[in-house]
C-alpha positions, -999 to +999 in steps of 0.1 A: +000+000+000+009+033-008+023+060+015+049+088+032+077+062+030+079+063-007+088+102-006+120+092+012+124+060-011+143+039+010+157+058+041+123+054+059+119+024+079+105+010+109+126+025+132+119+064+113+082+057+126+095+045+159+116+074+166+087+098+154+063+090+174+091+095+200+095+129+192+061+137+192+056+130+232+082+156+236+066+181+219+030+177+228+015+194+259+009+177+288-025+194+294-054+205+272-039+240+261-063+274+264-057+284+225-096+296+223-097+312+260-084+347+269-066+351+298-043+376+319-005+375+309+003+373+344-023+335+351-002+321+318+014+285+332+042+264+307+026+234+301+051+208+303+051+183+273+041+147+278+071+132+285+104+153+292+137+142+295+148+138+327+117+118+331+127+094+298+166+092+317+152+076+345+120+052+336+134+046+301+148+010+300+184+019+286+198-017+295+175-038+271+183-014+243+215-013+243+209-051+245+185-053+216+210-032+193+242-047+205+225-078+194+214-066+158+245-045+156+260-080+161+246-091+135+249-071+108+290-069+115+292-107+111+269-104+077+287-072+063+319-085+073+313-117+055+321-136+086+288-156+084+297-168+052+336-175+060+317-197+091+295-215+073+318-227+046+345-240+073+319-258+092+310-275+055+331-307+069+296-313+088+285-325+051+297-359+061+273-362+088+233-372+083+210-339+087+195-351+120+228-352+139+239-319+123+209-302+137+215-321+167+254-312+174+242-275+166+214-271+189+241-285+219+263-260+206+238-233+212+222-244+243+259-244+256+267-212+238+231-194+253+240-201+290+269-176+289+255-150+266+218-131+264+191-151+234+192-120+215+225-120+213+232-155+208+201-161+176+215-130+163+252-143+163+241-181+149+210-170+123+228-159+094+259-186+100+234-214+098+220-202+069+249-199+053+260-233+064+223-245+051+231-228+017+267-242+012+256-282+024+225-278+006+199-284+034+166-266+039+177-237+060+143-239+083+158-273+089+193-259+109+176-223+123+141-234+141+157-260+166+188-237+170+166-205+174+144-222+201+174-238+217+186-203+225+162-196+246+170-226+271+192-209+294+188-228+326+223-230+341+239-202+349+228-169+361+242-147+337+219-165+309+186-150+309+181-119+338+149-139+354+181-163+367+199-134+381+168-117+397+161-152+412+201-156+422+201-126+435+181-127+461+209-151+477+188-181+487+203-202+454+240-206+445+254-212+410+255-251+416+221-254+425+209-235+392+230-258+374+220-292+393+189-287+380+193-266+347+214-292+328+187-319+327+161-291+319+187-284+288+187-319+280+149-324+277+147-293+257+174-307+231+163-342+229+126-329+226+135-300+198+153-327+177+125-351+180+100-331+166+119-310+138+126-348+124+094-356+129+061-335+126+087-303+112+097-320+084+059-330+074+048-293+084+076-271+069+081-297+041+119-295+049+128-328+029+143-307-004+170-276-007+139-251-017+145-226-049+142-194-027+176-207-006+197-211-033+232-199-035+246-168-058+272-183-082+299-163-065+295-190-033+286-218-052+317-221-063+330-227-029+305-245-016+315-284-008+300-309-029+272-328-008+268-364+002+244-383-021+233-399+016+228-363+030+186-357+028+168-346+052+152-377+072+134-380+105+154-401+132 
């Protein structure tokens, strides 16, 4: 459909909207202002706008922004840098494995990866690695991101993995080894259980038995891209 953003062609996105419905709160009055209604000089008031900025330094969470773009910023550098595809063609040896078990050593990898680092951080780091290592071994890239992406959110171990372990650490009732008594078998379901059912009811739902047309590589990485095992398609465990 139609609209403003196609007067700025393509610097408008979803942050421009965003950040300009940000401005407006500073800029609007707080109170109805007397525009139609005469008054004394001397009974004029400032009406303060809706929010101001001390007000926005202090409620404003500042931590999970600077989380949310360190994560993205994250991930751009490793795309623009072209270290997501350096990554995914020197993990290509994982060619010689079955898809199951490369899904399955990945998703450990993750979960282990997660427990030291925040999900956003850790989905943004893997997604565009993983699809480049789908692309180069020729495997449906749904069938390496879901259980990975889902697998970064099973932080369980450590407090430093998600911040509702460190509000529940820190409170001083728990120490580290009882988060990870218990954590590492909750880690361990969660694997087991992700890999059952992206080889079972994923496959039949996402169809992720063939490479599809819309994943395919450019000719400038096919031509490093390791040849694939005539055994290597996607099958359920």
């Amino acid at each position: 459909m139609p609209g403003w953003g196609q007067i700025f062609n393509d610097n408008a996105s979803d942050g421009t909207v965003a950040m300009a419905m940000a401005f407006i709160l500073f800029i609007l009055p707080r109170e109805r202002p007397q525009l139609l209604c005469s008054s004394r000089v001397g009974l004029r008031k400032s009406v303060p706008p809706i929010v101001d900025w001390p007000t926005m330094q202090k409620k404003f969470p500042w931590s999970v922004a600077l989380l949310l773009a360190g994560g993205f910023a994250l991930a751009s550098g490793a795309t623009k840098s072209g270290f997501s595809v350096w990554m995914g063609n020197q993990l290509a040896f994982l060619g010689s494995l079955e898809p199951w078990l490369i899904c399955f050593v990945i998703t450990i990898v993750v979960c282990l990866f997660t427990e030291c680092s925040s999900n956003t951080a850790t989905t943004t780091l893997f997604v565009p690695i993983l699809a480049q290592l789908a692309q180069v071994l020729q495997i449906h890239p749904l069938f390496l991101l879901i259980s990975p992406v889902l697998a970064a959110s099973l932080a369980f171990m450590l407090p430093v993995a998600t911040p509702p372990n460190a509000i529940a650490f820190s409170y001083g009732h728990l120490k580290v080894l009882d988060l990870v008594k218990a954590g590492w078998v909750l880690n361990i379901i969660g694997v087991l259980v992700l890999t059952f059912f992206i080889n079972t009811f994923g496959i039949s739902y996402f169809h992720l038995n063939s490479f599809p047309d819309w994943a395919a590589l450019p000719s400038s990485i096919n031509s490093t891209a390791m040849p694939m095992n005539s055994s290597n398609t996607t099958t359920s465990i």
